[in-house]
N, C-alpha and C positions, 0 to 999 in steps of 0.2 A: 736249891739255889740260894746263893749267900749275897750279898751284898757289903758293898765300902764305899767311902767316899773318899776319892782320890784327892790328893796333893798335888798339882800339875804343873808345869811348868810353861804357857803358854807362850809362842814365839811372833815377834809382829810377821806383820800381812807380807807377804809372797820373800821369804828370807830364803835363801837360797842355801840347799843341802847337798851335798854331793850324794849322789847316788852309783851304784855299781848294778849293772843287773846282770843276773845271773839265773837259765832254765834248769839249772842241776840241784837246784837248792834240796837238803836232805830232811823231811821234818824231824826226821826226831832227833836230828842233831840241835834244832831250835827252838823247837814246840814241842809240848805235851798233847796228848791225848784229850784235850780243855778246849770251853771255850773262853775267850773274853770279850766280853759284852761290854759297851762304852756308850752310853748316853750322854749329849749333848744335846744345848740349844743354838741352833743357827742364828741371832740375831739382826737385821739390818734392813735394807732395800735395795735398789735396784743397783743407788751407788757404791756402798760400803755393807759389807757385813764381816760379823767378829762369832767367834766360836767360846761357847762356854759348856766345859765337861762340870756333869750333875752328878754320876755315880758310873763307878766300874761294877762289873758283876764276874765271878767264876761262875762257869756253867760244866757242870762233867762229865758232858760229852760233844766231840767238833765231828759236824756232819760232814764237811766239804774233803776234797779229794786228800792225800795224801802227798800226792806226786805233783800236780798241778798248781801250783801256788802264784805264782806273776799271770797277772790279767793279761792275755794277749789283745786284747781287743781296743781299741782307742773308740771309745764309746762314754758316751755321761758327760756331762759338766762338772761331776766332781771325782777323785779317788782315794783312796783311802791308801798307805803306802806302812808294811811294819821295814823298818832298817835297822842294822847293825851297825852300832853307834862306832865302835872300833874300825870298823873296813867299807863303811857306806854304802856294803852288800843290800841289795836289794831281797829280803827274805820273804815278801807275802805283799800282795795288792788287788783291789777290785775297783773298777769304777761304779757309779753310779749316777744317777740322779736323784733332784728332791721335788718336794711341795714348795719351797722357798723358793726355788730354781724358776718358777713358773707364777709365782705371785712377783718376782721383779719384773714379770713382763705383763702384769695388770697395771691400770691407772694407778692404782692406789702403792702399789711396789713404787713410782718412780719415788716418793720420797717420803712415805711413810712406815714409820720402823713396826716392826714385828717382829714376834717372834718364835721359830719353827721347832718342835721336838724333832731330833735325830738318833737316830741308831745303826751304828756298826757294829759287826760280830766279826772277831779274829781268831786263828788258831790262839792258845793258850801260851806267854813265849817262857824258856826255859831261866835265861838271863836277861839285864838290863835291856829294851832295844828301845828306838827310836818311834813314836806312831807320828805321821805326817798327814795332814788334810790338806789335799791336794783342789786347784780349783782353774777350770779352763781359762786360760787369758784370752785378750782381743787377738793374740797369735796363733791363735787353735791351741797353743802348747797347755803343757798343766806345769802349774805353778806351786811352790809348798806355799800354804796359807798361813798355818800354822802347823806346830808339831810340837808334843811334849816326849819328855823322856818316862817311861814305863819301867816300875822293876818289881818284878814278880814276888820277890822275897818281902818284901815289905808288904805289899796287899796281901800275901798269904798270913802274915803277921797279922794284921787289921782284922783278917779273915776268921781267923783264930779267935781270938778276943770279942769276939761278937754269939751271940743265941743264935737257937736253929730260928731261921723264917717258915714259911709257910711249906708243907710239901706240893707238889706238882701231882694232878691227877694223872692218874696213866692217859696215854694217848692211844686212841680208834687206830688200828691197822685195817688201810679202808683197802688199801694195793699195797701188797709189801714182797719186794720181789731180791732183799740180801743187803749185804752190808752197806749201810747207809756213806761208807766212804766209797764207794765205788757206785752208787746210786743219785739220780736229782731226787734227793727229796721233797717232797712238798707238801705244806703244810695248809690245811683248809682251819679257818679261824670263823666258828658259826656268832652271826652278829644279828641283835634285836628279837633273840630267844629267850622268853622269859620262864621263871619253875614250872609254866604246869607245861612247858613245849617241848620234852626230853626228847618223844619219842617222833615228833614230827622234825627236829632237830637230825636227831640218826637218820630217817629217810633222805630230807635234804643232802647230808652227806654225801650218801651213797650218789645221788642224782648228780652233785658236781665232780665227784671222781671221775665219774662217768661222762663229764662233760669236757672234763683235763682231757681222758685219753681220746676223743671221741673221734680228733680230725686230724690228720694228717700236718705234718710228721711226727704228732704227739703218738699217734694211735702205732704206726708201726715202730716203736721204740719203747711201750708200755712197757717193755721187762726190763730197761733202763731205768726206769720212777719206783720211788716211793712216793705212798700219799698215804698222808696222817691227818688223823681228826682230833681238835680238843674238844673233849667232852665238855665246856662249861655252858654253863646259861646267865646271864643277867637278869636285872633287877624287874625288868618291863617288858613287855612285847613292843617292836616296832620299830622303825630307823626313824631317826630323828628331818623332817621337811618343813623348812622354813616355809616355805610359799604356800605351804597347806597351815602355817603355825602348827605344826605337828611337834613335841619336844619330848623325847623317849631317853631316856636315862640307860642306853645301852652297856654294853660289854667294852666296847674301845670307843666308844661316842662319836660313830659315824652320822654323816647328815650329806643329804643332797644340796644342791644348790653353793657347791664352791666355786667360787671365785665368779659366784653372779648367773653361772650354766645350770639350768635345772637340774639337767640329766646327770653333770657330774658328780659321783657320789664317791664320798674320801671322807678317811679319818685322818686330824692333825693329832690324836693320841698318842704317838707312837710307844710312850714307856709303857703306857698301859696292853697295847697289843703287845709286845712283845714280854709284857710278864703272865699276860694269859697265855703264849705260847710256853712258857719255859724253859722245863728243859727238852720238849722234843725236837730231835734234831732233824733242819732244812736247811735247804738251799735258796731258800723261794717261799714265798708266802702270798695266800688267797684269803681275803674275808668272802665270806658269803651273806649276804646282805637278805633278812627277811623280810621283803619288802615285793609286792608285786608288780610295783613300779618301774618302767624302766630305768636302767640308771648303772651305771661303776664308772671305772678308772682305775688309772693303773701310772706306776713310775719304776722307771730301769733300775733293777733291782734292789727295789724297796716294796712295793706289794702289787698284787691286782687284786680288782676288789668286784664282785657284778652281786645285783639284785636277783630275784626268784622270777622275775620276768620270764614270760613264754620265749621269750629270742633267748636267754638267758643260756643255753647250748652256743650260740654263736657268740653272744657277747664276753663271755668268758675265756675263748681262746683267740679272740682279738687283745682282749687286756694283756694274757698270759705273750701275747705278740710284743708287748711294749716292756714289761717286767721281766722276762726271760731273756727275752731275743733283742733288747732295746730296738725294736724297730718303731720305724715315725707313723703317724697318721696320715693316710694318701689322700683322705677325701681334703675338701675346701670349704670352708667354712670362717670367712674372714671376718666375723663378726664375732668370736671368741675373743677372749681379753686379753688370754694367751699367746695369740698367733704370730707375735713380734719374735718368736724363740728362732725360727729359722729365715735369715738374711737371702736374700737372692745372691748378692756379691761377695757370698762365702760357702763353699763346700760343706755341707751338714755332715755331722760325726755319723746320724744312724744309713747304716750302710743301704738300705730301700729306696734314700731319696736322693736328690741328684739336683746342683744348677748347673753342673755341667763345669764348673769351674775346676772340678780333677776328678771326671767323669774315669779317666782309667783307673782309677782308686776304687769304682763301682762294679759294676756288672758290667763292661764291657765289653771285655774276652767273654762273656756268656750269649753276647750277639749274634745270632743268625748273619753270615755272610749278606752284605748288603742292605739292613737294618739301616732306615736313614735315620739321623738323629738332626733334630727329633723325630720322631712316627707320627705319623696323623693317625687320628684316632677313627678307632673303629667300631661306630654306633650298630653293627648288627652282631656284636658278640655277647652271649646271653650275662646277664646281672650274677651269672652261678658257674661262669667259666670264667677262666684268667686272661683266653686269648694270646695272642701270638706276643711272646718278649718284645719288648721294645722299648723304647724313650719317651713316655705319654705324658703331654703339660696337664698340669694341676695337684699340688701334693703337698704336702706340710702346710692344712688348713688354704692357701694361695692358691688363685687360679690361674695365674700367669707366673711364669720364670721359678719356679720347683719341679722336677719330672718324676714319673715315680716308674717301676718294671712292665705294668701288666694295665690293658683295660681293667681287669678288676682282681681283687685280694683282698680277703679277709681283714687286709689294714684299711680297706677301704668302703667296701659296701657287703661284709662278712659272704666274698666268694670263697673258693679255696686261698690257701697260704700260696703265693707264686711262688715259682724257680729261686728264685736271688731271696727271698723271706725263708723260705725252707733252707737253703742252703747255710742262713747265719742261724737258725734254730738248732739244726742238725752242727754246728761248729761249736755251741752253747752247753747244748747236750754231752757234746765227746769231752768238755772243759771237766765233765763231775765224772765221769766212770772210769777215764784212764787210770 
């Protein structure tokens, strides 16, 4: 893995690009067999924020589909968009979301500046193109925020001119089931292991493969994934806890207690995890937190992260719920700092929750003839079943005016994945294998 520092050409806030989009795109008419790596820092608060690129990376090898390249999904608050500067073809796009995304809707985001590590990974491009950071307006629409122009020949130039860096250890094939372009890979990133923890390291591994494929509809699609392990360990044992004064000099510098939540446990390192990944190629990324503590978190595809906790089988394919499948959080918990992200008097992008505002956009056509909307709930269906589809109030942290599919879901109080949450995992999935 080589590194450069780019030359970029940044463009002001929401400058409008023309775009062409097109589902035929050819790769190798436009990309190489590469990846390119773009780190950035997100900047700003709740009102303003500005984008600043830190380094480009070649990476050589691009895990993501071949064939599939435009995001069909209208999902994230932000997206990343590559274009042909000559025909404003639309060649390659994902959305996402961030950890900044979710700090403008703490106290302290309304007008105190920060600043977030970011990283996107794109096919490799052949010639000149356009990259775009796209960012939801108050219109639902996405907006170019900024965009620089990218040219490959010149970084490869840079690329040239520079010493070898460090090599990449081989990666654990913990499930490995064929060509990682036709495969979700996924990457487990072992966190708070320190030199004398190799071998309890490897067990743990194995324990969260086994935790990915464990539940449906992860479990009957296991010959769709790959799952990769980095063999590294850090400096210390332990995840770094404030409210314990706990401070553990980890592998990517995870700590509970973001954004004031105990339970939540996240890293803001992002260059640092993703140069402990390297070069193994994913689609997706898990830290696995040594920590016995309850605790993780997870952002639409950017990582999910969960502790060695005993629930730690369920709480891990609820995160892999929000970073895979961008799906939302059904429980209510209006006391999170966060929980301003979903409006009642706006239709929410992730596809599980609903105010009803363009409920045919949701699971509707998935209703039982006669389904009233909303459904009264139904207090004798067990904490471990989903219970009958319907339109049930309380969901995006709010107990009034959010609805969500099911008495209960794994987005919710870790029952099974409901109908309509299986159904957008299962559309996530068919994104990487076509």
């Amino acid at each position: 893995m080589k590194k450069i520092i780019a030359s970029l050409l940044l463009l002001s806030a929401f400058q409008a690009v023309s775009v062409v989009r097109a589902q035929d795109v050819k790769f190798k008419t436009y990309f190489a067999d590469a990846t390119l790596r773009v780190d950035y820092l997100r900047v700003g608060n709740r009102v303003h924020d500005t984008l600043h690129v830190r380094r480009v990376e070649r990476i050589p090898v691009w895990a993501g589909s071949l064939t599939q390249l435009l995001d069909p999904f209208d999902n994230g608050s932000y997206r990343v968009v590559v274009l042909d500067p000559a025909t404003g073809r639309e060649l390659y796009s994902r959305g996402y979301n961030t950890l900044f995304r979710e700090y403008c809707d703490t106290p302290q985001g309304a007008d105190s500046i920060a600043a977030f590590q970011e990283v996107v990974r794109l096919p490799w491009p052949l010639k000149p193109v356009d990259i775009c950071f796209q960012q939801r307006g108050t219109d639902r629409l996405m907006h170019t925020q900024f965009h620089y122009r990218f040219d490959p020949d010149s970084a490869l130039g840079q690329l040239r001119r520079q010493s070898n860096l460090r090599v990449d250890p081989a990666p654990l094939r913990l499930h490995y089931k064929g060509d990682p372009h036709k495969k979700i890979d996924v990457v487990i990133v072992p966190e708070g292991y320190g030199p004398a923890d190799s071998l309890k390291m490897a067990r743990d591994l194995r324990s969260f493969c086994d935790y990915l494929l464990g539940q449906e509809p992860f479990r009957s699609r296991a010959a769709d994934f790959n799952v990769w392990g980095v063999p590294l360990t850090g400096q210390s044992t332990g995840i770094t806890d404030p409210t314990k004064g706990i401070r553990v000099n980890s592998l990517v510098g995870s700590s509970y207690n973001t954004f004031g939540a105990d339970r939540y446990l996240m890293t803001m390192q992002l260059f640092r995890l993703h140069d402990a990944i390297g070069s193994t190629p994913f689609d997706h990324i898990i830290i696995m937190a040594n920590s016995t503590t309850y605790g993780g978190g997870a952002i639409y595809n950017f990582y999910a992260m969960s502790s060695l906790n005993e629930m730690a089988y369920m709480v891990l394919p609820h995160e892999l719920g929000h970073s895979i499948g961008g799906l939302a959080d059904e429980y209510v918990d209006e006391d999170l700092s966060y929980g301003d992200m979903h409006q009642p008097h706006l239709e929410p992008v992730e596809p599980n929750i609903t105010t009803l505002v363009d409920f045919p956009s949701k699971w509707q056509s998935m209703l039982p003839a006669g389904t009233p909307v909303p459904t009264p709930a139904d207090t004798t269906v067990s904490r471990r079943q989903n219970g009958p589809l319907g339109v049930y109030e309380g969901a995006g942290y709010h107990a009034h005016g959010i609805y969500r599919p099911a008495m209960h879901c794994m987005m919710r109080d870790y029952a099974p994945f409901c109908p309509v949450c299986s159904r957008r995992l299962n559309e996530v999935f068919d994104l990487y294998v076509r």
